[in-house]
C-alpha positions as CSV (number, residue, x, y, z in Angstrom):
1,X,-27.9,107.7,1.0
2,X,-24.2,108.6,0.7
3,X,-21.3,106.1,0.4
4,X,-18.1,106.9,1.5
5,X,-15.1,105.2,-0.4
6,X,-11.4,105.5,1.3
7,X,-8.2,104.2,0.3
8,X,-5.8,102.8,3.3
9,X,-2.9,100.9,4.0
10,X,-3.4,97.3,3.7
11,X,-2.4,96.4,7.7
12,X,-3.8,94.4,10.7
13,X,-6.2,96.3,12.6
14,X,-6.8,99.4,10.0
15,X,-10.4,98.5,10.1
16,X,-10.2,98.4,13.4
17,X,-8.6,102.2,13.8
18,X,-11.2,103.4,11.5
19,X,-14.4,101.9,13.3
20,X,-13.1,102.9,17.2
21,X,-12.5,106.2,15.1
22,X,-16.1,106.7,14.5
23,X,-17.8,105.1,17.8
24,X,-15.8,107.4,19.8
25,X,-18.0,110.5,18.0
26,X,-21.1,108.2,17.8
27,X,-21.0,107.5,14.1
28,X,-22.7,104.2,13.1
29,X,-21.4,102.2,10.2
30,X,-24.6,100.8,8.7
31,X,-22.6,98.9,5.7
32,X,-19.3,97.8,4.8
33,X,-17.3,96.8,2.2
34,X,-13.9,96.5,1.4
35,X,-10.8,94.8,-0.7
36,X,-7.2,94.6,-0.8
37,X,-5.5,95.7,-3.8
38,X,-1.6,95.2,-3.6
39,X,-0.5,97.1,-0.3
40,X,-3.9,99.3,-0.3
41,X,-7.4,98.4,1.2
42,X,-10.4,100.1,-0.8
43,X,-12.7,100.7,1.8
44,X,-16.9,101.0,1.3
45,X,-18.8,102.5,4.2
46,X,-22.4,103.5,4.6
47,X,-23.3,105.7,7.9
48,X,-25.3,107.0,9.7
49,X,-23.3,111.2,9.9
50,X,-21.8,111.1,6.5
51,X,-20.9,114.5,6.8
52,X,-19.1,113.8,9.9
53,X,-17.5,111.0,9.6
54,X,-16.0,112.7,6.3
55,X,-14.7,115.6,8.2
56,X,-13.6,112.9,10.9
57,X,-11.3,110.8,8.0
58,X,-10.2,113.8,6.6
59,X,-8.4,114.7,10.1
60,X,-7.4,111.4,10.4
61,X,-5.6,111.9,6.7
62,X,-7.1,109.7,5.1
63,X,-8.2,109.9,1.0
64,X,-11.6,109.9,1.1
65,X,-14.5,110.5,-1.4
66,X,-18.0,110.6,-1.2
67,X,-20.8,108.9,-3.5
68,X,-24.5,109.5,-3.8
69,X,-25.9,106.1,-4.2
70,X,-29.6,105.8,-5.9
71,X,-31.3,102.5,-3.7
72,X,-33.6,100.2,-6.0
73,X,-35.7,97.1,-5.9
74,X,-36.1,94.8,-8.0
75,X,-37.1,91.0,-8.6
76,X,-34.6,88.9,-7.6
77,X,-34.6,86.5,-10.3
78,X,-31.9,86.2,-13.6
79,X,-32.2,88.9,-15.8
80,X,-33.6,91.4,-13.7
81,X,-30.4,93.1,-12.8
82,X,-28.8,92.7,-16.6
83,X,-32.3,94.8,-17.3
84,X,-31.6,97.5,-15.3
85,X,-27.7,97.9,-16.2
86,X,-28.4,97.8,-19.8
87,X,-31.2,100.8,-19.2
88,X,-28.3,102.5,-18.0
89,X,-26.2,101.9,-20.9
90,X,-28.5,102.5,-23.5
91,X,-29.0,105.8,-22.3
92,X,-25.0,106.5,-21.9
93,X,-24.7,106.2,-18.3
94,X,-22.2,105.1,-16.8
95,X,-22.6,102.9,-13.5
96,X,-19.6,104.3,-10.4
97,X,-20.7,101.9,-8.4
98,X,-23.4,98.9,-7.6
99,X,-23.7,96.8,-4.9
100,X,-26.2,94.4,-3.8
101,X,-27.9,95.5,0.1
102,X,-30.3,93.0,1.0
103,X,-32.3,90.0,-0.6
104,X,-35.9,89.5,0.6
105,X,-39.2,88.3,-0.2
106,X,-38.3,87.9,-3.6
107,X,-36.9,90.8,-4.6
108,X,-33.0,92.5,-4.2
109,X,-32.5,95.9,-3.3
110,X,-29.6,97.7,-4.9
111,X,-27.7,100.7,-4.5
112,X,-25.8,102.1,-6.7
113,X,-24.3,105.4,-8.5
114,X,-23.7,107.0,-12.0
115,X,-21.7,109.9,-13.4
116,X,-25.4,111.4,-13.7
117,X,-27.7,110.2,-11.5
118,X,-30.5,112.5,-11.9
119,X,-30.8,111.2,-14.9
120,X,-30.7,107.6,-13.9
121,X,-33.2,108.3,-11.2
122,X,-36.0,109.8,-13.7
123,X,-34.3,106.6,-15.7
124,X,-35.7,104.1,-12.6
125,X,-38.3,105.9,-11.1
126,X,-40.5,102.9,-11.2
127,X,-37.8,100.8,-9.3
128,X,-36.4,103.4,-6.8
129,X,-36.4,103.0,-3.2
């Protein structure tokens, strides 16, 4: 799963722009996240063309950046999350990214990413997605 991460200006009906951007070339947003911070909007999408919709904001001039996130599961219950964090940490990684994707039948699934995340998926193997 890729995440794409975009810096805009902080106006009514950016979002808006963006997401009739991508339906008109068929691209799905499957997640989205996003925050003001002073005149700027930090943008989070997940979709279904990444490559695509990269090339796509790119034309439109946008700043754009792309993130490979690692999905896990894990129990959702206090603790559990701190567990896997601190993992990371104790073996020098350090986390990009994390956000939480969906809570279910007891347990939270979690993406996230790491300036080395081949090593942090041998890290989680037993709790990747």
């Amino acid at each position: 799963m890729k995440s794409i991460k975009l810096i805009v200006e902080d106006r009514p009906g950016v979002m808006a722009d963006i997401a009739d951007r991508l339906a008109e070339k068929q691209i799905n947003i499957q997640k989205i996240e996003g925050e003001t911070v002073g005149r700027n909007a930090v943008l989070e999408l997940v979709v279904d063309r990444p490559g695509d919709a990269m090339r796509l904001l790119h034309q439109l001039g946008l700043q754009v950046v792309s993130d490979d996130l690692i999905t896990i599961r894990i129990a959702d219950q206090p603790g559990a999350l701190a567990r896997v964090t601190r993992e990371l940490n104790d073996a020098n990684l350090s986390l990009r990214g994390i956000s939480t994707l969906q809570r279910q039948d007891g347990f939270a699934f979690v993406a996230l990413s790491t300036d080395n995340d081949a090593k942090a998926r041998t890290l989680l193997q037993d709790v990747l997605i």
